[in-house]
N, C-alpha and C positions, 0 to 999 in steps of 0.2 A: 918386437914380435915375442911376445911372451911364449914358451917353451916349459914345457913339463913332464918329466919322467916318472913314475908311479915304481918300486919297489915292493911288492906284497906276497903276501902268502898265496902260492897258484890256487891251492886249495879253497882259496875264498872268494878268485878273480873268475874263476872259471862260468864260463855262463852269465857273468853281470858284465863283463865288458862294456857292451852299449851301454846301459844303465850308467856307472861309471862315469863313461868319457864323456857323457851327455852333464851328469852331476857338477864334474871336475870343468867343463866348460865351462856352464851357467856360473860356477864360483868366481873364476875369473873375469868375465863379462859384468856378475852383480859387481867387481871392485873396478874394474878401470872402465866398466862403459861397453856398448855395441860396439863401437869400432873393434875390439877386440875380436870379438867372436871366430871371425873369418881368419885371422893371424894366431891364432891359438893352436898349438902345436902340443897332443899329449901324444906319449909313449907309455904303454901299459907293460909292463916287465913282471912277469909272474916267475916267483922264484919258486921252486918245490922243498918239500916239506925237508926242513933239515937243514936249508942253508942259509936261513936267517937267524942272528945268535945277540943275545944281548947276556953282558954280563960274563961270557965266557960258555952258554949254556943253549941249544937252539932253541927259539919259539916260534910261535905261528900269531903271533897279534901284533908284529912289529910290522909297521908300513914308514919307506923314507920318500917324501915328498920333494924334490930339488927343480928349483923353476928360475930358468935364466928369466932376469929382466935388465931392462935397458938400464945402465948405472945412475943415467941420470935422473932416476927415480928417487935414489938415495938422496940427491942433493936437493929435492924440491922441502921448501917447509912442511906441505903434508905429508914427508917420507912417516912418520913413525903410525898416522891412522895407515894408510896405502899399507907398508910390510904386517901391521895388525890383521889389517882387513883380510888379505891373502892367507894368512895363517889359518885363519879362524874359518873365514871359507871353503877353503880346500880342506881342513880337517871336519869343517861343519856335511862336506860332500861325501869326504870316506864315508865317515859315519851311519849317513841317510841310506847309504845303496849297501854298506857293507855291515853296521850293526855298532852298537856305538863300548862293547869293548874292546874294540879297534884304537879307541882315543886317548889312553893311557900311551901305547905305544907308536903314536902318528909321529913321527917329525918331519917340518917342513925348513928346508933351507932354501933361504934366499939368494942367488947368485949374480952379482952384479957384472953384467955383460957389456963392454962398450958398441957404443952403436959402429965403431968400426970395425969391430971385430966378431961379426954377426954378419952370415950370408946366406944367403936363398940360392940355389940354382947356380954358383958361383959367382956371386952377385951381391955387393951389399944388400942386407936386408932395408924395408921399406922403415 
């Protein structure tokens, strides 16, 4: 079950939400396939102005991407296209709905989740 948190400037989320999470889907689904679609979990976090800082200093064009996926992702031979593909995607999605000097300061971390430690509902996840 792919999972994703969005970190950004509120001042830039406001009013694109839909836009976004529809973007931030579609990124995902173009990398692992339909199946995904329905299991795709984003969480929109708008931070206000002031409390995103790089360097020591606050800015407003820093966005942090962090998306649990299943570990065993890692271990397939096409791990290195798959965590590309994700990157590029999801910052290819900031970009489209939110403007593209966003993309200097996108980062996306990849977070390796074991499928057993992963639950729905109290539940292992699917």
């Amino acid at each position: 079950m792919p999972h994703l948190t969005a970190h950004l400037p509120e001042d830039k989320l406001a009013g694109r939400e839909s836009e976004l999470i529809t973007a931030l889907t579609e990124a995902i689904v173009g990398v692992y396939g339909e199946w995904a679609r329905e299991l795709a979990s984003i969480h929109l976090s708008g931070v206000p102005a002031g409390r995103l800082a790089q360097g020591g200093r606050a800015v407003d064009t820093n966005i942090s991407l962090v998306m649990g996926v299943r570990a065993a992702a890692f271990d397939r031979p096409d791990a290195a296209e798959i965590t590309a593909g994700l990157a590029a995607a999801l910052t290819d999605a900031i970009t489209a709905v939110l403007g593209e000097d966003l993309r200097p300061g996108t980062t996306v971390e990849l977070v390796a989740s074991p499928q057993e430690r992963t639950f729905v509902g109290g539940v292992p996840a699917p």
